[in-house]
KOLLO-556756 format. One record per residue (C-alpha): residue in three letters; chain; x, y, z. Coordinates in steps of 0.001 Angstrom, whole numbers, plus 524288, in hexadecimal, padded with zeros to 5 digits. Layout:
// residues N
  residu  chaine     c1     c2     c3
     ALA       A      X      Y      Z
...
This chain:
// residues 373
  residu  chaine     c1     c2     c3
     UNK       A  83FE6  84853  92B70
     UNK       A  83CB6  839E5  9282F
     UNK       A  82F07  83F23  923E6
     UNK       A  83526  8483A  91A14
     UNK       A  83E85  840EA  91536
     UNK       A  83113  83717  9123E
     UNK       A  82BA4  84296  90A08
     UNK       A  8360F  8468B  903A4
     UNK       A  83929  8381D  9003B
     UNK       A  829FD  83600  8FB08
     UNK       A  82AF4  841AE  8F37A
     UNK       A  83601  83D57  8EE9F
     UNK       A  82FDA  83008  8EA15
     UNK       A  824B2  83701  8E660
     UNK       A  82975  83F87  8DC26
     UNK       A  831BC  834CC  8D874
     UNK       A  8248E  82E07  8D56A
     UNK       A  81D95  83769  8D00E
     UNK       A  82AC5  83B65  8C385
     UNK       A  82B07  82CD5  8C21B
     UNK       A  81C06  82B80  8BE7F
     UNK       A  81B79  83647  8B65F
     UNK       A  82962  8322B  8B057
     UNK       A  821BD  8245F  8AEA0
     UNK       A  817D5  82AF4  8AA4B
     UNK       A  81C2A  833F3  8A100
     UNK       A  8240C  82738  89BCC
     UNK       A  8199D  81F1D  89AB1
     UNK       A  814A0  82908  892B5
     UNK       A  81EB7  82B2E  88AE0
     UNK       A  81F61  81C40  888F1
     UNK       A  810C9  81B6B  88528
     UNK       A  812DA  8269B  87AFE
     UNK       A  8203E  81E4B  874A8
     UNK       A  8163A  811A4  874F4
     UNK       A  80B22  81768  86DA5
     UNK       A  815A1  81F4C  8643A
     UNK       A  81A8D  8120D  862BE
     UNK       A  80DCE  80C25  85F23
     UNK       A  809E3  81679  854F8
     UNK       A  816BF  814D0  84FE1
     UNK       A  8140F  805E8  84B15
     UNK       A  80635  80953  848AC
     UNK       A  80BFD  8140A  83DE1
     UNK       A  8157A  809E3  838A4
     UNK       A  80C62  7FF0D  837AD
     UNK       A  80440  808B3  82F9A
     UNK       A  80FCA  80C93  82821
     UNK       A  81208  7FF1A  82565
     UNK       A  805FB  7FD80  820F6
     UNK       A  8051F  80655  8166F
     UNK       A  81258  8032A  811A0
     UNK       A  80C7F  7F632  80FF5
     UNK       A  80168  7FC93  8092B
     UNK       A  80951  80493  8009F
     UNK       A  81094  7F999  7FC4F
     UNK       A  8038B  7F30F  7F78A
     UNK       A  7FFB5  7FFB0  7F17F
     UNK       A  80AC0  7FFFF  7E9DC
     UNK       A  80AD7  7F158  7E580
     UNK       A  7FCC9  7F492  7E0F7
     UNK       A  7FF9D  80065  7DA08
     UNK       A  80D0E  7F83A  7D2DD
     UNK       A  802E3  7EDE5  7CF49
     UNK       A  7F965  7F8CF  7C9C8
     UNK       A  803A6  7FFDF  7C193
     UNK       A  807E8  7F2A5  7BD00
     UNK       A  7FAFD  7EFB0  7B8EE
     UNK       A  7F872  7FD7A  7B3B4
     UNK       A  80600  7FBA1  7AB14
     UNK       A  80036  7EDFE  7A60A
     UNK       A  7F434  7F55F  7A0AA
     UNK       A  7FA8F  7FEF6  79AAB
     UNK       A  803CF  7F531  792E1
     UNK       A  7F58B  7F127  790E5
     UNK       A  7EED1  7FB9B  78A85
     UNK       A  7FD28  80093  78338
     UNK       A  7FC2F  7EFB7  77D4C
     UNK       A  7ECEF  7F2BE  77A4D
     UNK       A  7EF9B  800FF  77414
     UNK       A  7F8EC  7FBA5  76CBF
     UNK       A  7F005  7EFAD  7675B
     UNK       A  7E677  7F942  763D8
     UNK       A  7EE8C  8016E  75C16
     UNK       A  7F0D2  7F54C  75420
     UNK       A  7E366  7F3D2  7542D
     UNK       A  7E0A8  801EC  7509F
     UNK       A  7EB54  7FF36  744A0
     UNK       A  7E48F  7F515  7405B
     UNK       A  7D7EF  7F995  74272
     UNK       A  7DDDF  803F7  73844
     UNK       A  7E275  7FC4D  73022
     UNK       A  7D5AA  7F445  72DA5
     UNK       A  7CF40  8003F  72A2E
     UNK       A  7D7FE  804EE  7202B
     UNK       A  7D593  7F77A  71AF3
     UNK       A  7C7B8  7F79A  71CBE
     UNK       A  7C905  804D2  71692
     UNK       A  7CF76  7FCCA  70B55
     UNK       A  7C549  7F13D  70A3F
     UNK       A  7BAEA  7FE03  70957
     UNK       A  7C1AA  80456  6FD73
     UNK       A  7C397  7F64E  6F742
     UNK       A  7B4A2  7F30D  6F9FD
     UNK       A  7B000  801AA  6F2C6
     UNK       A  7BAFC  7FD55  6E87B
     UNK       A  7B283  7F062  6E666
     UNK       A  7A4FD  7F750  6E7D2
     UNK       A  7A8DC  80063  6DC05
     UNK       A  7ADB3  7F524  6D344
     UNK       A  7A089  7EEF5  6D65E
     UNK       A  79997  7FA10  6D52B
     UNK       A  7A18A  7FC15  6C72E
     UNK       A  79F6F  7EDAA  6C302
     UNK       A  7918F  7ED56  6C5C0
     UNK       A  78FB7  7F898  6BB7E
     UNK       A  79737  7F20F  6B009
     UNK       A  78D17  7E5F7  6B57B
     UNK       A  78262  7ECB0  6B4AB
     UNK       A  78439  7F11E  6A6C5
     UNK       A  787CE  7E342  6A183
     UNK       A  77DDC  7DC01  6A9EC
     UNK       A  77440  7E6F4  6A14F
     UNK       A  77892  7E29B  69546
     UNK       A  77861  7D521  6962C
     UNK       A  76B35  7D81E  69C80
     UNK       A  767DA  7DECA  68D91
     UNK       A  7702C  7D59C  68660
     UNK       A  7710B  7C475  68982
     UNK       A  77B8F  7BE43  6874B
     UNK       A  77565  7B86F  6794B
     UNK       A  77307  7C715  6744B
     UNK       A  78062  7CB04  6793B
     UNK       A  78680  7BF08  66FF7
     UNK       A  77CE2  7C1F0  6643B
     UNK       A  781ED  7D026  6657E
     UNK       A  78EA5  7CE07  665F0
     UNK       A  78C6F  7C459  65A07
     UNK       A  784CA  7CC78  651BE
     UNK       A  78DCC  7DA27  655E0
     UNK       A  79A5B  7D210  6521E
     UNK       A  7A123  7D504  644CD
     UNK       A  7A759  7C808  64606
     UNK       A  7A74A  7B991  64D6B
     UNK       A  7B49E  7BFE8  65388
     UNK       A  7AE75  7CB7E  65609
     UNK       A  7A37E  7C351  65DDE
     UNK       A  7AC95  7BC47  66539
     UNK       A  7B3E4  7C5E9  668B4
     UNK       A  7A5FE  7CCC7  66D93
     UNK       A  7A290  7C116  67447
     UNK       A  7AF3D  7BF27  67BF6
     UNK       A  7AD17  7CBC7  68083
     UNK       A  7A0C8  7CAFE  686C7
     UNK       A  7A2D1  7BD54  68E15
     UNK       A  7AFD1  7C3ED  69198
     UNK       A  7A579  7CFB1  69660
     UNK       A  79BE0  7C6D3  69D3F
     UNK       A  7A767  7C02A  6A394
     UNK       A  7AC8D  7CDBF  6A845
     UNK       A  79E25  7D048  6B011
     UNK       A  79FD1  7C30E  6B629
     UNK       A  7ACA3  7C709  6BA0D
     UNK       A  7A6D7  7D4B7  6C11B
     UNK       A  79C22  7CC91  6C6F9
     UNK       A  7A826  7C34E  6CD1E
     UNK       A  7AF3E  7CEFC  6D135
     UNK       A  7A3D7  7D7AF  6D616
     UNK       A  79EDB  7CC4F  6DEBE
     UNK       A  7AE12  7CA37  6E5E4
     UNK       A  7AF2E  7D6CC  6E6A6
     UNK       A  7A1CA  7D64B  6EEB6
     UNK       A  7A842  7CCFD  6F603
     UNK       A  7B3BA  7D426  6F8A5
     UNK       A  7AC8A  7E068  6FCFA
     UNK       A  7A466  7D7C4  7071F
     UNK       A  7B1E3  7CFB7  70AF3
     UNK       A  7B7BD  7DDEF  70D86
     UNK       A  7AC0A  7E273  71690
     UNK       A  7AD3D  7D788  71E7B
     UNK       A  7BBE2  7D761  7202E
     UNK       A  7B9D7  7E4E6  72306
     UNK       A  7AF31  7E2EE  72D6E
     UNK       A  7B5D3  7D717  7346F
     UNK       A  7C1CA  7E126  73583
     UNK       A  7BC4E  7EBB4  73A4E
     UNK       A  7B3EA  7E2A2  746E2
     UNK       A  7C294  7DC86  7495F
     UNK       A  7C74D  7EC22  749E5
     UNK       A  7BCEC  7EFE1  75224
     UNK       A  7BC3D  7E2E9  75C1F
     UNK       A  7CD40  7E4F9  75D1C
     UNK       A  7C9F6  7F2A5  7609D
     UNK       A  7BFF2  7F176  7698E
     UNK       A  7C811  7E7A8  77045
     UNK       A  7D39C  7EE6F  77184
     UNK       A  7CB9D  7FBBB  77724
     UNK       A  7C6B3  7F315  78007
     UNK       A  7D0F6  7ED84  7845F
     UNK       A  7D6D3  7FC5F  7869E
     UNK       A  7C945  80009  78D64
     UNK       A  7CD4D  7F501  798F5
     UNK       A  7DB1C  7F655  799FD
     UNK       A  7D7B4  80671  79AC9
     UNK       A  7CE03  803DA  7A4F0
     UNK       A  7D706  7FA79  7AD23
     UNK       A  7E400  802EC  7AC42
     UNK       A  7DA8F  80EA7  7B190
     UNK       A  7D594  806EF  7BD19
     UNK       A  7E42C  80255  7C07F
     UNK       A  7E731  811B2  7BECE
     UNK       A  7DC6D  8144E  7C934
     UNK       A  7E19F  80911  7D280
     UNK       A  7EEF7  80E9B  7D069
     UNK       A  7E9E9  81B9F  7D375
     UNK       A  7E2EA  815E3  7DFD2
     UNK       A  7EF8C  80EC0  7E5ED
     UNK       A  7F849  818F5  7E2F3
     UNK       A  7EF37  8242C  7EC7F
     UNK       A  7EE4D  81604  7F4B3
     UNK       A  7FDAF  81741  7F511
     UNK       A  7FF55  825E0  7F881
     UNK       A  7F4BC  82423  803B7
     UNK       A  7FD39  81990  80A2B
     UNK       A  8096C  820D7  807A7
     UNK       A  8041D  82BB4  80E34
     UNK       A  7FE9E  823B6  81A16
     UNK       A  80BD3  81D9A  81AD0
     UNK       A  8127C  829CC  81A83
     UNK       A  80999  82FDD  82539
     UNK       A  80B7C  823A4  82CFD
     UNK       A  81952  823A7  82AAB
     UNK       A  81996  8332B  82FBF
     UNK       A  81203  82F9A  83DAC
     UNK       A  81A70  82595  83E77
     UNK       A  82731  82E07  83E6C
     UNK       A  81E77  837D6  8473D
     UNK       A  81CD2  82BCB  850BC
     UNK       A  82AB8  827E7  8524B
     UNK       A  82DDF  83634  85439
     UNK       A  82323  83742  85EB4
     UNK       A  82A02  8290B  86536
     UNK       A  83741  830FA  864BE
     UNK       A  8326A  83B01  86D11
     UNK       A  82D56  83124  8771E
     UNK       A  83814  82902  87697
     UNK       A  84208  83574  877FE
     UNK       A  837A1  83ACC  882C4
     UNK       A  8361F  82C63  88A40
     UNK       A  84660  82CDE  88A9D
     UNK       A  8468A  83C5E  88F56
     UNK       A  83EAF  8378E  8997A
     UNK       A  84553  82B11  89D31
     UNK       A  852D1  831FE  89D61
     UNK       A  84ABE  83D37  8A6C2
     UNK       A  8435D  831E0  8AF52
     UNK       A  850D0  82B7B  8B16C
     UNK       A  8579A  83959  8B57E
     UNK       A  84D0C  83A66  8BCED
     UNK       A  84D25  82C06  8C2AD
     UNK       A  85BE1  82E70  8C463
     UNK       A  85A0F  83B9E  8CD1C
     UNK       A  84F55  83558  8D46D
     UNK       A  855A6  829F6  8D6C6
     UNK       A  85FE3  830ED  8DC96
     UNK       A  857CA  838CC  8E63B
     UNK       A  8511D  82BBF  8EB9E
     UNK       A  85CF1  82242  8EA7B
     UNK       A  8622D  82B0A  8F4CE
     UNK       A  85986  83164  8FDEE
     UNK       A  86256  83328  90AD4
     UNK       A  86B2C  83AA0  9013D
     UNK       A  860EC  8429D  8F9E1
     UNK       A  85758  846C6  905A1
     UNK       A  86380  847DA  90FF5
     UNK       A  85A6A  83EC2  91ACD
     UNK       A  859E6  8311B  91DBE
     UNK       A  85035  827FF  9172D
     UNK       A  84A06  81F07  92069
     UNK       A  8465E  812BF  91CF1
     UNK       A  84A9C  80464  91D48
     UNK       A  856E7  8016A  9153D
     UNK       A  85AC2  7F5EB  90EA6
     UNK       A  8632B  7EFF7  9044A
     UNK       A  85A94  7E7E2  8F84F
     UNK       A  85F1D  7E24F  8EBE2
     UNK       A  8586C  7E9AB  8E268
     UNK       A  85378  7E497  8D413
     UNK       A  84B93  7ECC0  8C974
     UNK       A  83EA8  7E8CB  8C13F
     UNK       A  83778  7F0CC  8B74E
     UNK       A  827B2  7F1AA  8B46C
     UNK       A  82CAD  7E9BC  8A6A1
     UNK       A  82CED  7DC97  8AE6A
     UNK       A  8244F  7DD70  8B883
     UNK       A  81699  7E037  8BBED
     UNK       A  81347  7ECA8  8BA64
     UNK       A  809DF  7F005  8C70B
     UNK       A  8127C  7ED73  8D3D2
     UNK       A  80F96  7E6EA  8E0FD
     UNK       A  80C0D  7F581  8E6B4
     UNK       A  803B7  7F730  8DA73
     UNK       A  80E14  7FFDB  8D1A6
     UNK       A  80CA9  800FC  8C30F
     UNK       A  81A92  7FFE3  8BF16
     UNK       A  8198D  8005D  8B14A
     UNK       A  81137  80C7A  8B1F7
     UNK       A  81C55  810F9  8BD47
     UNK       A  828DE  809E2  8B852
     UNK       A  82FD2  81574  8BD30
     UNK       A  82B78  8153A  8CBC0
     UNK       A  833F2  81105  8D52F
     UNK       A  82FED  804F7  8DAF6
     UNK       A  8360F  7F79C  8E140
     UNK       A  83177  7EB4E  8E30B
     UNK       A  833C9  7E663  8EFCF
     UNK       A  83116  7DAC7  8FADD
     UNK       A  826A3  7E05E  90120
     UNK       A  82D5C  7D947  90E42
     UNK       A  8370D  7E164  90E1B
     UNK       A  83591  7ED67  9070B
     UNK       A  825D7  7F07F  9089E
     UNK       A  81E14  7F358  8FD5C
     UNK       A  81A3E  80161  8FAC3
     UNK       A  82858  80619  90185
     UNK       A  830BD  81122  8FD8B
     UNK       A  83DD8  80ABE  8FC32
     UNK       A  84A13  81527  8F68B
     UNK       A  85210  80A20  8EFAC
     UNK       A  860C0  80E5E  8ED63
     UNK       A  86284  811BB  8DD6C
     UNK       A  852CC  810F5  8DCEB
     UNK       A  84DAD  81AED  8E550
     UNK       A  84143  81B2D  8EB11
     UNK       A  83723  81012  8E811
     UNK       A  82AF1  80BB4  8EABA
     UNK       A  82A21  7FC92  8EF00
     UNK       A  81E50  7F951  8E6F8
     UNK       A  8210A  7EB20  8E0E4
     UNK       A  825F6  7DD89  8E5A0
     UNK       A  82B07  7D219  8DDBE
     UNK       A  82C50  7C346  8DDFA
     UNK       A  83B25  7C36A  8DE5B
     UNK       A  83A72  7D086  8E7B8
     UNK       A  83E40  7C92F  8F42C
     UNK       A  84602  7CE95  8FF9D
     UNK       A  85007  7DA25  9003A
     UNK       A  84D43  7DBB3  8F061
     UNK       A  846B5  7E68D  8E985
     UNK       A  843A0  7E999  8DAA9
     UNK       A  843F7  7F60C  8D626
     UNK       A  839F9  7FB43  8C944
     UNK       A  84046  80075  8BD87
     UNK       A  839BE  8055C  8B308
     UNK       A  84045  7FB19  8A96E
     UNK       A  845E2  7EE17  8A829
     UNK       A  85196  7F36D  8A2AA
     UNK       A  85319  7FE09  8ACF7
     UNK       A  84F34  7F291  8B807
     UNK       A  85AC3  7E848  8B2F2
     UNK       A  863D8  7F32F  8B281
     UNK       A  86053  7F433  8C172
     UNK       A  8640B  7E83B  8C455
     UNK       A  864AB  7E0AC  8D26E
     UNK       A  86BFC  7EABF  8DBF0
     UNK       A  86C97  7E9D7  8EABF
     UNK       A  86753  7F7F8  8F0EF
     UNK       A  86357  7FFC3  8FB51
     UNK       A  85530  80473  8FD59
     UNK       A  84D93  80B49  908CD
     UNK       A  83F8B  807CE  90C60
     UNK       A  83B80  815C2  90D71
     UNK       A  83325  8197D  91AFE
């Protein structure tokens, strides 16, 4: 009887092992899934981050190119409008060159008319001196009065082709005056006009390479508001996916502690449960808790705790309780006494708990436990 009672106690202890590793396990799992969910979630919002911080400079680079684009064209509207002034100008010297050109033809036809009336006179003073002119006019007279008169008229003559010769030569003068105005016009037309079409070449050629760099960090701008929005949609993907683990981690610690619960109650009271007596050596110990959070994590028999923090273990005083022993502890169950401890001295025990929260709310408790056979 005492033999089965053994088995049925190991199997017992056994099983209980066995759902709390894979509970552990599963956990841990569960835990390492939340961590890494966790970790991709500040990776995606550092990168989000990022390219907010990159759109910002994007669009402080494109503000600065419009600004600049709006400066040229106040530019080129200035320079159009300085070369229609020009261009009115420019039209307006040619209707006076146009002018000067009708006034010059003008002078070359009274030239051209005085120097046939100078011709004919120059001929006949050529046939005629001035003696033979007065004897002429002497002998042709019918009276002194008559000669006088004849003679007033041809100094008042010769002083008449003096008077063309004066006039022919400013007019000369004129013409050559009016070509040159003309000429010294039309270079300041052309060098204003050149100028100004230069001027309109580089402010073109600038405004179109501000256009391209406008063009440029705009598609710049819709590629990082893309990658942010694609970041920004993992992201929301990620914290759904840590939902699910956190709302699956909580299913299962609300299961683990039903479970904990019912098995707890099957090994916290074994002569009830199995109907037979438990032999062993009984004893009264005051009972603390400690969790694998502040302590080392590989025990004195050589237990991972951390990677077990849901075995059940004590740590004992190896004088009294021996290490290695099954020991049913009353509101525990059935442990393993795998550790020891510096303040573990005498009737005292500690108890493992899977937290530090769920080992203060333990507390220091005086209870019963059985060194199992």
């Amino acid at each position: 009887m005492q033999k089965t009672t053994k088995r049925i106690i190991l199997m017992l202890l056994t099983i209980l092992l066995c759902v709390s590793g894979s509970m552990v396990t599963y956990a841990q799992t569960n835990s390492n899934a939340l961590h890494n969910a966790k970790q991709q979630l500040e990776q995606k919002q550092r990168i989000v981050e990022q390219k907010e911080q990159e759109k910002q400079t994007v669009n402080q680079e494109i503000d600065k190119i419009q600004q600049d684009l709006q400066s040229f064209y106040n530019e080129i509207t200035k320079n159009k409008e300085e070369m229609a002034k020009t261009q009115q100008k420019i039209n307006e010297t040619h209707q006076l060159i146009e002018k000067k050109k009708e006034e010059i033809v003008t002078l070359e036809d009274k030239i051209l008319a005085r120097k046939g009336i100078m011709k004919k006179r120059a001929v006949a003073l050529q046939q005629n001196d001035s003696v033979n002119v007065i004897i002429n006019l002497f002998f042709e007279s019918d009276s002194i009065a008559d000669f006088i008169q004849r003679a007033s008229a041809v100094s008042e003559l010769m002083d008449a082709d003096k008077d063309i010769l004066g006039s022919q030569k400013e007019d000369l003068q004129q013409i050559e005056m009016d070509k040159k105005e003309i000429d010294s016009q039309e270079q300041i037309l052309e060098n204003d006009q050149n100028e100004l079409a230069k001027q309109q070449a580089t402010l073109d050629q600038n405004m179109q390479k501000r256009q391209q760099a406008l063009t440029v960090m705009q598609e710049k701008y819709k590629q990082i508001a893309k990658q942010m929005a694609l970041a920004e949609q993992d992201k929301a993907g990620i914290e759904s996916q840590m939902k699910d683990i956190q709302a699956k981690i909580d299913r299962e610690k609300a299961e683990a502690k039903t479970r904990q619960t019912s098995s707890s109650t099957s090994t916290t009271a074994p002569k009830e449960k199995l109907g037979v007596a438990v032999k062993g050596t009984e004893m009264y110990v005051t009972a603390t808790a400690y969790s694998p959070e502040e302590s080392y994590h590989i025990t004195a028999a050589g237990y991972n705790i951390r990677k077990n923090r849901h075995m059940k273990l004590i740590a004992v005083d190896p004088s009294v309780i021996p290490l290695g022993s099954k020991v049913w502890v009353e509101g525990y169950g059935i442990a393993v006494a795998g550790d020891t401890g510096g303040a573990i001295k005498g009737h005292k025990i500690d108890v493992l708990l899977p937290s530090t929260a769920a080992a203060l709310s333990w507390g220091r408790k005086t209870v019963k436990i059985v060194i199992l056979e």
